[in-house]
N, C-alpha and C positions, 0 to 999 in steps of 0.2 A: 504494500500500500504506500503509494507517494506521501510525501507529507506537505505540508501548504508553500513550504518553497520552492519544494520539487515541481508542485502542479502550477506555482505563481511562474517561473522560468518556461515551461511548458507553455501558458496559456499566450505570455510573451511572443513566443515563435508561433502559435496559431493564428494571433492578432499579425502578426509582420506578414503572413500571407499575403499576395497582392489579392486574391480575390476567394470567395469560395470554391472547392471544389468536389469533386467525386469524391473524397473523403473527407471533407472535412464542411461545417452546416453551423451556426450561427444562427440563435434566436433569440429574442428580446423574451418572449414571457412563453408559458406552459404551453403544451401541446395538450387535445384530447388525445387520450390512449391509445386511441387503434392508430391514428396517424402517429405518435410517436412510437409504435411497432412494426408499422411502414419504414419507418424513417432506419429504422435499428435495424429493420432487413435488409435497407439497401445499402446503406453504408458500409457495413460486411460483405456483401457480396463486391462492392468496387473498390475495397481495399485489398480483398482476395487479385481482382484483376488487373491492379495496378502496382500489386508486391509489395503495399503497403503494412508494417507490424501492426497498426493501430488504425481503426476511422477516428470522427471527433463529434459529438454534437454537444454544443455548447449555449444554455441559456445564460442570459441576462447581457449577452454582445449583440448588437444590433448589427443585422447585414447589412451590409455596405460598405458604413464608415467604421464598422468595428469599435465604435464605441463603449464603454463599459456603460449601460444604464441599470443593470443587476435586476434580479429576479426573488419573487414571490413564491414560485414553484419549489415544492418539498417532496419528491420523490419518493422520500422515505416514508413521510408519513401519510398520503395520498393513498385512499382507496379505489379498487374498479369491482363493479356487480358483474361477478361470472357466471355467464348462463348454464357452462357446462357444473357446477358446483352449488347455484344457484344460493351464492353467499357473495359477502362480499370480502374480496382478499387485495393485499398491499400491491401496490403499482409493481415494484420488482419482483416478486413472485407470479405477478399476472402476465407480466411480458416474457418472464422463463417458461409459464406453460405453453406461451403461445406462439412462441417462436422455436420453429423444428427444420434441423437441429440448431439448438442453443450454444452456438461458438464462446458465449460468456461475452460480459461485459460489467464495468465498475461505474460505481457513479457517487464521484468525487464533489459532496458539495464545500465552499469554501470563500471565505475573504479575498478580494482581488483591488486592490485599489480603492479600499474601503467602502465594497458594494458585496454584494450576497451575486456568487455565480455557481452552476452547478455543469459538469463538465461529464458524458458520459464518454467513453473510452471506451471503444467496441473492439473486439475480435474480429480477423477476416476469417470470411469463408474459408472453409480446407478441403473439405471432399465432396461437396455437393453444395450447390446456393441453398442461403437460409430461409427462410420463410415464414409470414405470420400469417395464420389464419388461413394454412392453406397453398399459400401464393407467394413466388418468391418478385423481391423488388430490386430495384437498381436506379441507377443516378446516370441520368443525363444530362451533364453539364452539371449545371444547378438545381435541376429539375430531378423531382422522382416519380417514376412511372413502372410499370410489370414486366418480367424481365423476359417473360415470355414472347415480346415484342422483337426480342435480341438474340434469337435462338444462337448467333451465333457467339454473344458472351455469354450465355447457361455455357455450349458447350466446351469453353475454354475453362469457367470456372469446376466441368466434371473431370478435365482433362488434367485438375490437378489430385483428384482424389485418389484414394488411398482403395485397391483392388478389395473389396471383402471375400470377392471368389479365391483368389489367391492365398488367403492366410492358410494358416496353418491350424489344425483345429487341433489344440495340444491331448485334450483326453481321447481320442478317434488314433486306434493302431489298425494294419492290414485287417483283420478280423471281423472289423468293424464295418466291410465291402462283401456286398453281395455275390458267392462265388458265379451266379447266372448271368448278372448284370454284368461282371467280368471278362466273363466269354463272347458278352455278346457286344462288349467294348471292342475286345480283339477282332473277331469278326468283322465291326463295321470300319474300324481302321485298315485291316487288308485289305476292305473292299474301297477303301477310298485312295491309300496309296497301294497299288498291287503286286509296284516292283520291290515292295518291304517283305509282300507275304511270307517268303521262305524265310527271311530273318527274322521278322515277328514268332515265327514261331519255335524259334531257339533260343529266346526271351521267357525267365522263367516270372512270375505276375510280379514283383518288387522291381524288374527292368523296366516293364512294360511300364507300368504305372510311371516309373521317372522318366522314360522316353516321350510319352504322353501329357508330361509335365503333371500328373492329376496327385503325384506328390513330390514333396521338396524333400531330396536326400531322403527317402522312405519315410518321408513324414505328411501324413495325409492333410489333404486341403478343403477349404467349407466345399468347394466344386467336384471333388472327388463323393465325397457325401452324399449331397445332392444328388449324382448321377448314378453312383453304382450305390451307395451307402443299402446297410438292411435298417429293414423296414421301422426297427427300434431307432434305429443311428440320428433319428431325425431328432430327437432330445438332446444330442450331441453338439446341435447349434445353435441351440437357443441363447440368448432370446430370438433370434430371428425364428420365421416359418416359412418349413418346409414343406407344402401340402395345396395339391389342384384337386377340388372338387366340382363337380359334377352337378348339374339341377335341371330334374325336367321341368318344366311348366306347362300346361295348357292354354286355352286361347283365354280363360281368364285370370293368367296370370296367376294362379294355383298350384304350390308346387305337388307333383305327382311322384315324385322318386328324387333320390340324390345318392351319389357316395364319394369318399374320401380319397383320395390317395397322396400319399407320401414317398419318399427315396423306394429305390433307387428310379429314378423320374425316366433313364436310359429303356427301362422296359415298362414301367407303368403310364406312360404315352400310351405305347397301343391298349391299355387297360382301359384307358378313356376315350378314348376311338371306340373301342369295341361297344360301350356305352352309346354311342349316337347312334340314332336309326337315321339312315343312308336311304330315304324310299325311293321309289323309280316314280318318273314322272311320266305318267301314259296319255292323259287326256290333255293335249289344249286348241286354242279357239282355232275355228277355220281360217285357212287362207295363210296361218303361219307354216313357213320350212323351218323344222326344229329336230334334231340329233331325235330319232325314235326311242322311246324308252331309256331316258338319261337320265343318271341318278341325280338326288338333288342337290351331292358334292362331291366335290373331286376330294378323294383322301389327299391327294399330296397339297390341298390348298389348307386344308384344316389342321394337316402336321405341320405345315410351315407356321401358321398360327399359332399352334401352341406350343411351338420351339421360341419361339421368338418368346411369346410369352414368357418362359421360361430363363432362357438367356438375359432378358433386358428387365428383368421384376427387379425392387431393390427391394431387398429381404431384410435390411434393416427397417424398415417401416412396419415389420411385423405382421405383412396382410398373407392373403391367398391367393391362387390362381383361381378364378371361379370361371368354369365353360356352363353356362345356361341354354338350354335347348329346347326350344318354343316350336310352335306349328308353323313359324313361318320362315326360323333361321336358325345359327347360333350365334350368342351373344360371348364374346371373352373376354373377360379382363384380368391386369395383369398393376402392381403396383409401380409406382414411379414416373415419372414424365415421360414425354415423348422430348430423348433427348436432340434428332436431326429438326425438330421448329413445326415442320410442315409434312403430309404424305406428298405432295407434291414437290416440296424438296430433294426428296428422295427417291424417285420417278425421275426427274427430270436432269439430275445430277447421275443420274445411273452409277452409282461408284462406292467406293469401299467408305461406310462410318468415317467421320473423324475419330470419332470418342465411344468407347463402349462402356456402358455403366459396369458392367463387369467382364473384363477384358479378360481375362483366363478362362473364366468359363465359355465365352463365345468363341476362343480359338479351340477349345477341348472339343467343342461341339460340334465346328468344323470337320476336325480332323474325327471327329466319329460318325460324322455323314448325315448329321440334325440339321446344319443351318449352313447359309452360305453367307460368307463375311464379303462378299463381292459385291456388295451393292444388290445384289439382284432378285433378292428372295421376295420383295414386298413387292415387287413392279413385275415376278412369274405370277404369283398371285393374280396381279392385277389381270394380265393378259390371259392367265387360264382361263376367268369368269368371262372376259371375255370371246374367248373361243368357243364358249357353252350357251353364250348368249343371255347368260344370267345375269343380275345388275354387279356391280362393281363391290366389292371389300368398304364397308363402311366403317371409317375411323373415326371417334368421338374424343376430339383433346379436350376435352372443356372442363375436365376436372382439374385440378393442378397436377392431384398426383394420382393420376390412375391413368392408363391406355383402354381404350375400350373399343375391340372392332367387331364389327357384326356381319354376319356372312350369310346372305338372303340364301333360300330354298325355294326361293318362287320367285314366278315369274310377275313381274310388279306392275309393267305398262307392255302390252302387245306390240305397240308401234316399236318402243327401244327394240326389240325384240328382231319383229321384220327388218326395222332400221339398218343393224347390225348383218343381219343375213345379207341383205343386197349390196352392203356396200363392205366390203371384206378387206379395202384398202384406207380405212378409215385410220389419222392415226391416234394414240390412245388418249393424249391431250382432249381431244376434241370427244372422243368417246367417254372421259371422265367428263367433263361438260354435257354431255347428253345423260349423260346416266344422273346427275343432280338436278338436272328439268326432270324427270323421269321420277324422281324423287320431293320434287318440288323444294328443292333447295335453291334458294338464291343466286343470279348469278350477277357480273359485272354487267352496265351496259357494253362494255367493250366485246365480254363475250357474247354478247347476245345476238350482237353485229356480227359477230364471227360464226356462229352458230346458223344467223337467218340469211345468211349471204351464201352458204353453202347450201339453202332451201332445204335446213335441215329442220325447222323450228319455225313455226308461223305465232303470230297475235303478241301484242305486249308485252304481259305476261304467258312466256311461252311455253306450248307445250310441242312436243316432238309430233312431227306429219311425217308419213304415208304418202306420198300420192303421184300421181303421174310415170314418171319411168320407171321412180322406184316400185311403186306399187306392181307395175307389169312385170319388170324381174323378179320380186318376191311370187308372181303367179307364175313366171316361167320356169321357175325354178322350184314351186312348187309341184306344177306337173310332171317337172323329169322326172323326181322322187317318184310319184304316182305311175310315171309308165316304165320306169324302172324295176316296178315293183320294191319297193322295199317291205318286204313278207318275211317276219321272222320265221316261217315255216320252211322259206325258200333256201334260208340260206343256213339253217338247221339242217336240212337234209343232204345237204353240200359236205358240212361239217361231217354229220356221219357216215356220209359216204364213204371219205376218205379214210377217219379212223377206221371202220369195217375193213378196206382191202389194204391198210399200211401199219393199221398196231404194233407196237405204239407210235404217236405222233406228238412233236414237238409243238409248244404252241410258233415259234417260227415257220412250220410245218404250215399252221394252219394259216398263220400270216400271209404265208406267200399265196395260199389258195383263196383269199377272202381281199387281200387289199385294193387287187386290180376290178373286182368285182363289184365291191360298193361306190355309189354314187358318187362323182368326183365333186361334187358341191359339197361333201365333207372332207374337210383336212386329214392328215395322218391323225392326228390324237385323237380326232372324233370315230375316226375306224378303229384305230384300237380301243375305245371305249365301245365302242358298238359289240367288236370282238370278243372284249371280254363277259359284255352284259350277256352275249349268246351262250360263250362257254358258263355262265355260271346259271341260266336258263335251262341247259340241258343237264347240267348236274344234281338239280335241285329236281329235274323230272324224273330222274334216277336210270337216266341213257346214259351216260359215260360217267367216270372219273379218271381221275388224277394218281396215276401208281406211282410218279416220283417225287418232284418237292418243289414247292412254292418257286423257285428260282430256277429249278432245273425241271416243267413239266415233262411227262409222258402220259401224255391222254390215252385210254385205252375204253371200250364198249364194259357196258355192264348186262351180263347176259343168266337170265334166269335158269 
């Protein structure tokens, strides 16, 4: 604690400042509370990104002239009514609850020139901006405003923090790792570097794990835990939470069923997956061309979802991965900011993160074949939905701290739908644009212009049109389908044809017998999902199986 000379020298050099700045704020009398928790958030955070030791705010000097007119304001003894407590508690304990995390700060009141001044003396940010109420803040110039405006200072102030994937979780020895999850680490690491295989596996698991980095010198890390850890292990990190649960809902918001899962998160992924129902979509309106019988997700858009989830949650904030699955979609969320600003940012930069909230864990995950640090996992997403014809990955930043993205099952407007079909050259900018008319989300007038000048969007407020050329190609393209036949009977019998005179048969096998055959107004991925929907159609009729394994089929007849 300084003492009054220390802080009279101090206030000296605050006063000699030619003007105010990003860290340092001058006030004549009292702040209400929340604006003086504002003020403590942002000053910490621009101390943080100016390498500042210390911010300053300082009552009873007037900005400007820096004046000494001294101050009435008594910190200490100043009450505020807390709603969460629903009492009333002292100012400095009111702004420690409510500032997360709490960098610390003193507040120095004292004689200055024979006037009463009180000087508070902030902490900078260290591993993540602070925040009050939620929300973190920053100083522009003189001004303070939400920092969320400045994605790209959040992300220099995370690019200082301190890894929690990486630490070390000192009570967690080998024992402590699930031996399955293990195996199934190795596995997806051969599969992802192939030219390691053979040395991977004269790697006894204490190699592996340090080649993998998932321990330091055979000392396990909170991210090794997390991914391979048994299913107890997750007590081992607390206080953080390890744990993505499940929730069905109905159409009135009802829940119907739910469940838990915890470590090792490597293999209880597909435990959550296996939880979603995946239905086929059979019936929709006339006059659309739409993939026959398409289910109403692509697995690899909802794994990528809840990798991501997974990878970018900040597990000190103590929350859960919650996946909710409604009648019309699923809903995920995941704790912590969205550190790149915008999904648009991220789309249109196509490229590798600056900053990852937990940088070991996302290269772990990497290299086990969960998530791609390339830039490009959010913006496949984006383009799978669109190759299904489905609306787009809906992101919700509007909480401070939580990511929330939603991933329709249905089809929401017919037109985006047709839209999409006839024009296959669209590019995805423009189709993110339609898909928010489509959604009835707001757009720029600039887009709007850009939108109706392509005769994509007619009226004011715009909705997406149909009409004219496009319209006709959505019909001609409808009736090739039609005189093409697309008959799952047709091309069922194709299938079993071949296994009958070739058993067994490779799904390659059947690729090459089926690709040239289905209608070329479907892309490759849309045949291979056609493909697969047939094979798992004839399985389920109890005409063929599968006599070898998931990655290596051998289709063969099933004969009573």
């Amino acid at each position: 604690m300084m003492n009054t000379q220390e802080l009279t020298a101090l206030l000296d050099r605050l006063r000699a400042e030619p003007h105010e700045s990003e860290w340092l704020e001058f006030k004549h009398d009292r702040f209400e509370p929340r604006a003086l928790g504002e003020y403590v958030s942002a000053l910490a955070n621009s101390a943080c990104l100016l390498g500042r030791p210390r911010a300053y705010l300082v009552f009873g000097i007037e900005d400007g002239t820096h004046a000494v007119l001294g101050t009435r304001f008594d910190p200490g003894t100043e009450t505020v009514k807390d709603k969460d407590s629903k009492g009333n508690q002292l100012l400095p304990l009111w702004l420690s609850r409510h500032l997360q995390p709490n960098t610390g700060y003193e507040i120095h009141p004292f004689e200055y020139q024979g006037r009463r001044v009180v000087l508070f003396e902030i902490h900078p940010a260290y591993d993540r901006p602070v925040e009050f109420d939620g929300t973190a803040y920053i100083r522009d110039g003189s001004s303070k405003t939400e920092l969320r405006k400045y994605p790209q200072k959040a992300r220099q102030i995370w690019s200082r923090q301190i890894d929690w994937s990486a630490e070390v979780c000192e009570r967690a020895t080998l024992d402590d790792l699930d031996p399955a999850a293990l195996a199934k680490a190795r596995l997806e690491y051969k599969t992802k570097f192939p030219g390691k295989a053979a040395e991977v596996d004269t790697w006894d698991d204490a190699t592996f794990l340090n080649k993998t980095k998932l321990t330091t010198r055979g000392r396990v890390t909170q991210a090794a835990l997390l991914l391979l850890g048994r299913e107890e292990s997750s007590t081992l990190l607390a206080p953080a939470v390890a744990r993505m649960s499940w929730i069905l809902k109905n159409d009135r918001n009802e829940e119907q069923d739910y469940a838990h899962f915890g470590p090792p998160f490597l293999l209880n992924v597909d435990q959550v997956l296996a939880r979603i129902r995946n239905l086929t979509v059979r019936e929709l309106p006339d006059g659309t061309l739409f993939p026959v019988e398409i289910s109403q997700y692509d697995p690899w858009v909802i794994r990528e979802a809840l990798h991501n989830c997974i990878a970018h949650q900040d597990y000190g904030l103590r929350g859960r991965i919650n996946i909710v699955e409604t009648p019309d979609g699923l809903i995920l969320r995941n704790m912590g900011s969205f550190l790149p600003g915008s999904v648009e940012t991220v789309i249109q930069q196509d490229a590798p993160l600056e900053v990852y909230r937990n940088p070991l864990l996302a290269e772990v995950m990497v290299n086990l074949n969960m998530i791609d640090t390339q830039g490009g996992g959010i913006k496949r997403m984006f383009l799978k939905q669109r190759r299904r014809f489905f609306p787009l990955p809906d992101y919700d930043l509007s909480e401070p701290q939580r990511v929330k993205v939603e991933i329709q099952g249905r089809i929401l407007d017919e037109r985006y739908t047709r839209l999409l079909m006839a024009n296959t050259d669209l590019d995805l900018f423009t189709i993110m644009l339609l898909d928010k008319v489509q959604k009835r989300r707001p757009i720029t007038p600039e887009e709007h212009r850009r939108l109706k000048g392509g005769k994509l969007v007619e009226g004011r407020y715009p909705s997406i049109v149909v009409a004219g050329k496009v319209a006709a190609a959505v019909g001609e393209k409808a009736r090739h389908i039609r005189d093409r036949g697309l008959d799952s009977q047709h091309y069922e019998a194709l299938v079993l044809a071949l296994i009958q005179e070739h058993q067994p048969v490779t799904r390659e096998d059947i690729d090459r017998l089926l690709m040239d055959k289905l209608p070329e107004v479907l892309d490759d991925e849309q045949k291979q999902n056609r493909i697969h929907y047939l094979l798992g159609k004839l399985t389920k009729k109890g005409r063929i199986r599968n006599a070898g394994s998931r990655k290596f089929s051998r289709w063969v007849l099933i004969t009573d």
